[in-house]
N, C-alpha and C positions, 0 to 999 in steps of 0.2 A: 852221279852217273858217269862222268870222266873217270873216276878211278873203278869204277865197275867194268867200264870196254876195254879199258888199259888190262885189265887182268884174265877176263876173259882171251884178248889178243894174246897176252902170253902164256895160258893154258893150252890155247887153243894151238900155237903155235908149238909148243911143246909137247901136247900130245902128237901132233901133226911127225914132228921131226922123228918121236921113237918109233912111231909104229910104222912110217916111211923107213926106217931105218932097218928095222926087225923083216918087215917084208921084203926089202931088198937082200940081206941078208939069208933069210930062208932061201931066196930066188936061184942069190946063188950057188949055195951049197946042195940046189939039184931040189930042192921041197917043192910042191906044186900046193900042198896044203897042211894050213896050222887047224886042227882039233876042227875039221870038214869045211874051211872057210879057205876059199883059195888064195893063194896068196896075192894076184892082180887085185882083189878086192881090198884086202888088206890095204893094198900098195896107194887105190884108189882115195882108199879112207883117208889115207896118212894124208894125199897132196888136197883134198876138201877140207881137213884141219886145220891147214897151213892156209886155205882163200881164206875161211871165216877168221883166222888172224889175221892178218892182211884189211880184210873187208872192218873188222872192230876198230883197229889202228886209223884206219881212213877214217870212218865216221868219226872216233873222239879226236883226232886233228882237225876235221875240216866245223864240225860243231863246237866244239870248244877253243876255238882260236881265243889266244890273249890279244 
């Protein structure tokens, strides 16, 4: 289970960062929307991929203490 949230954290985290990334990007080269998805949504997604990182990392630190 420890190496399960450990990896989920960093998927999760790493989708987080691209698609934060990709929609800032779009934002600011003038785009309002990627293929009818607005980009604040995008932008939204990206920083929720980045709690559920966050949130997996806490849980397997604070339940799996050596």
């Amino acid at each position: 289970m420890k190496t399960i949230l450990l990896w989920i954290g960093r998927l999760a985290g790493l989708v987080g960062v691209v698609v934060f990334v990709v929609s800032l990007g779009l934002r600011l080269s003038g785009a309002f929307f990627l293929g009818g998805i607005p980009t604040g949504t995008l932008f939204n997604a990206g920083v929720g991929a980045m709690v559920v990182s966050c949130l997996a990392y806490l849980i397997q630190l604070v339940e799996f203490r050596s």
